[in-house]
C-alpha positions in Angstrom: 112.5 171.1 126.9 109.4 170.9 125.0 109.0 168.3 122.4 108.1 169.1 118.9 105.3 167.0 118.2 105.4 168.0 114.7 109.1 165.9 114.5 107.5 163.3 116.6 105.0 161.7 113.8 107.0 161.6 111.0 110.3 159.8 113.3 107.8 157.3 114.7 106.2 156.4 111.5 109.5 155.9 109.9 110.0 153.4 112.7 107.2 151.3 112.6 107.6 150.9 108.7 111.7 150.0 109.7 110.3 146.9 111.9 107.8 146.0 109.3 110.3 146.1 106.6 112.2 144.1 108.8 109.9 141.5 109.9 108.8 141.5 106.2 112.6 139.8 105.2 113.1 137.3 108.0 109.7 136.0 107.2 110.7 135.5 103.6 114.2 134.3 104.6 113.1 131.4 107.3 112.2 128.2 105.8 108.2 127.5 106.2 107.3 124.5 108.4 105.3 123.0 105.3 108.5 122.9 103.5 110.4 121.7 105.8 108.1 118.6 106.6 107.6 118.0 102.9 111.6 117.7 102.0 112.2 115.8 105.1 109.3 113.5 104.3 109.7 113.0 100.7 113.2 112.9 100.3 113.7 109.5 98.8 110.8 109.3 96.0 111.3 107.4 93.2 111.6 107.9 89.6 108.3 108.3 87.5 107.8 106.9 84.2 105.0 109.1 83.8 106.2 112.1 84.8 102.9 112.8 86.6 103.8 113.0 89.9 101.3 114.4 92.7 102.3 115.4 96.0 99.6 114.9 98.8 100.0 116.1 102.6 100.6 112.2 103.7 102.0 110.7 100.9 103.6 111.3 97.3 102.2 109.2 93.9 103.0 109.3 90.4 99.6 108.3 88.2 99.6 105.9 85.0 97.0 107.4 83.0 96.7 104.4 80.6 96.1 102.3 83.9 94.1 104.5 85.7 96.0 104.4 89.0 99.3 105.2 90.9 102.8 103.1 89.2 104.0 104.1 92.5 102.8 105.7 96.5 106.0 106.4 98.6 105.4 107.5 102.1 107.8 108.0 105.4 105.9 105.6 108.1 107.1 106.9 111.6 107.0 105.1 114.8 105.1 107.9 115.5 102.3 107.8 113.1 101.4 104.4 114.4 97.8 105.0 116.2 95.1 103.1 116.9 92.3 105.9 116.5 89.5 104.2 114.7 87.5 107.1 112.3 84.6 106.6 109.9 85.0 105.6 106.8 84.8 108.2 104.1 83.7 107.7 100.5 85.8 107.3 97.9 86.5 110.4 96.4 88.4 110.9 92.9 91.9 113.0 93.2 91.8 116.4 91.6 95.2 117.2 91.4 95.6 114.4 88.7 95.0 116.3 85.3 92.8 114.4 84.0 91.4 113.1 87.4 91.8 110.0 88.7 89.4 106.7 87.9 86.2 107.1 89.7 85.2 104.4 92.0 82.0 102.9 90.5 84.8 101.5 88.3 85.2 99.0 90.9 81.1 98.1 91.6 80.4 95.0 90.9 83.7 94.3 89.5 84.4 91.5 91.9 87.9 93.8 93.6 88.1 95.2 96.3 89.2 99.2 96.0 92.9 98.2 97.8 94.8 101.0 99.4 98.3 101.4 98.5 99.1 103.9 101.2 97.1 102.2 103.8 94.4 103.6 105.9 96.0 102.1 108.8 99.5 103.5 107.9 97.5 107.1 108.5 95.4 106.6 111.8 97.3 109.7 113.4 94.6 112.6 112.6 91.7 112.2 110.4 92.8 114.2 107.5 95.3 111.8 107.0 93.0 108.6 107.2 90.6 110.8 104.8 93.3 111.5 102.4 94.5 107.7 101.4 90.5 107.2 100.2 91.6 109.3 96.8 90.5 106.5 94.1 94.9 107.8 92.8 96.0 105.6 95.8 93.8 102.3 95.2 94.2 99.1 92.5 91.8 96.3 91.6 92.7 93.8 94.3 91.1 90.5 94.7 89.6 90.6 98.1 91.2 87.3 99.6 94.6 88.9 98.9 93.5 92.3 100.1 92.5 91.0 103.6 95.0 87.7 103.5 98.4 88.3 102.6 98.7 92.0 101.8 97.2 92.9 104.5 99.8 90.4 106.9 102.6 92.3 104.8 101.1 95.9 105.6 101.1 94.9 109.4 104.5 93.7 109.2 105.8 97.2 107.8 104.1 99.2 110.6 105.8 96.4 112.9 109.5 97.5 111.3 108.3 101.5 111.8 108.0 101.1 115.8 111.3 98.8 116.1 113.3 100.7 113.9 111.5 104.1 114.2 110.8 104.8 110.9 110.7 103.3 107.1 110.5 105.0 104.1 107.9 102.3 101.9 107.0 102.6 98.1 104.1 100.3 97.1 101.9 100.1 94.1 101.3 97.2 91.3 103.2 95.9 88.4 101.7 97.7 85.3 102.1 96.2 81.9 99.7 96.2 78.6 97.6 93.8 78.0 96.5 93.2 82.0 92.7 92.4 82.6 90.8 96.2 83.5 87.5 96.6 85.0 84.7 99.6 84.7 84.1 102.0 81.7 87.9 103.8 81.9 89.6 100.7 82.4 91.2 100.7 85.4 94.4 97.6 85.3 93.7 95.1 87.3 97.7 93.8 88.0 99.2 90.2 88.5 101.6 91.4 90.9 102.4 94.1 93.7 105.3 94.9 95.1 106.9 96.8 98.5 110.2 98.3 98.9 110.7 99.4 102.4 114.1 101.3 103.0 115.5 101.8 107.0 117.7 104.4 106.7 117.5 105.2 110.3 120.4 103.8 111.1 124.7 103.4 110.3 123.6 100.6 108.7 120.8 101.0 106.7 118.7 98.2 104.8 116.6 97.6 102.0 114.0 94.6 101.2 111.4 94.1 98.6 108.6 91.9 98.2 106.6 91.2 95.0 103.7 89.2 95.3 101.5 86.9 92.7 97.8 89.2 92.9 96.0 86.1 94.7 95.9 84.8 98.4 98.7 82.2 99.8 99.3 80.6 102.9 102.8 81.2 102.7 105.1 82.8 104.9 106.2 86.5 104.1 109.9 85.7 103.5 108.9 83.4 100.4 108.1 86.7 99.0 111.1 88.7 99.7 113.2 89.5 96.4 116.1 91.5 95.3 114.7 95.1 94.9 116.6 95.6 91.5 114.6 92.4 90.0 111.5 94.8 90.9 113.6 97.8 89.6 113.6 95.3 86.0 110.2 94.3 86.0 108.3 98.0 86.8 111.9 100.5 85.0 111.3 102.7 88.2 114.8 103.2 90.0 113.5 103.3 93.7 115.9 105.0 96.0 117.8 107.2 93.4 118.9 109.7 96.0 120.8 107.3 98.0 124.4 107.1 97.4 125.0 104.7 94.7 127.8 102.2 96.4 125.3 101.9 99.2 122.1 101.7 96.3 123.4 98.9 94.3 124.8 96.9 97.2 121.2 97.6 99.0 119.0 96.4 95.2 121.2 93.6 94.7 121.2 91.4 98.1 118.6 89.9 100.3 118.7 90.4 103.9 115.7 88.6 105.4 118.1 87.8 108.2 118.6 91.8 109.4 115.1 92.3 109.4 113.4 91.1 112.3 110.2 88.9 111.5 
């Protein structure tokens, strides 16, 4: 039996475009793997009182124009993401995606304060776009350097501690913001009197909760003199931390200290 050939074309190309068409709709119907990672990593963000909130690859902010710098960084540390790849430094580099763009670093020269990273370089060792992407001048604050490499910086190793033993925190870091603080440079960047930490294992049946808030100056003191309820942080900043948690398990989280469940 011969085959028409002239039947064959038209039959074939209605085919292909039937796969196509096809293809076309589960593509559009299966979730993409960005946004997949980006709702499992950001999950818990906090409020903003700014309502400028800017989502990175690595870490989420919300920027205080009238402080030039972040109220808040909140980041998913996974045991993980803990490397110990050592990469160049880049330059500071000023963050676009903030409207009116973040402060530029000559704010800081000669300003006696050390550019301090909220989400830590260290936090983000795992590939070198991540390292590269805490140097944005959204996710730094005036600190003093003795504090920066003394105390914060004992605090920031302890957090990537908790990530290994309890495979994964979810952290929120930034300073306290008020008027009247001392600023540096020409845009008058805030230089605070506090920071704070909020670290949240919710890894587990039992999950925990601890905050830390810490006068901006050095101290020989050991971390758990730092440690405070996370709703007196809550009073003092009006962010509301972990609003997505359910709020029996919130308010008893914000309102008790557990130094004791968390191993130092």
């Amino acid at each position: 039996m011969k085959i028409n050939r002239r039947l064959i074309y038209p039959i074939l190309i209605l085919i292909v475009a039937a796969i196509f068409k096809y293809a076309e709709e589960y593509i559009d119907k299966t979730p993409q793997i960005d946004e997949v990672v980006k709702t499992q990593n950001f999950f818990y963000l906090p409020t903003s009182t700014t309502g400028s909130i800017i989502t990175h690859d690595n870490y989420t902010l919300s920027y205080a124009e009238a402080y030039e710098q972040a109220e808040w960084v909140a980041y998913e540390l996974k045991a993980d993401h803990l490397s110990k790849n050592e990469f160049k430094r880049p330059y500071f580099q000023e963050d676009k995606k903030v409207k009116s763009s973040s402060a530029h670093w000559r704010n800081y020269k000669k300003s006696g304060y050390d550019k301090g990273h909220l989400c830590p370089a260290g936090d983000r060792r795992f590939s070198y776009d991540a390292f590269e992407e805490t140097f944005l001048t959204s996710n730094i604050s005036p600190q003093e350097h003795a504090f920066n490499s003394g105390i914060w910086n004992k605090l920031e190793k302890k957090v990537r501690y908790w990530a290994k033993r309890y495979n994964g925190v979810y952290v929120v870091t930034g300073g306290v913001l008020h008027k009247n603080l001392k600023n540096i440079g020409e845009e008058n960047v805030a230089v605070p009197e506090y920071f704070y930490k909020v670290i949240l294992d919710n890894n587990s049946t039992n999950p925990k909760m601890i905050g830390f808030l810490m006068p901006h100056k050095d101290s020989n003191k050991p971390l758990k003199d730092f440690i405070v309820p996370v709703d007196q942080i809550e009073k003092l900043t009006g962010i509301d931390f972990y609003p997505k948690l359910d709020d029996e398990i919130e308010t008893r989280l914000e309102n008790q200290v557990y130094p004791s469940v968390w191993k130092f």
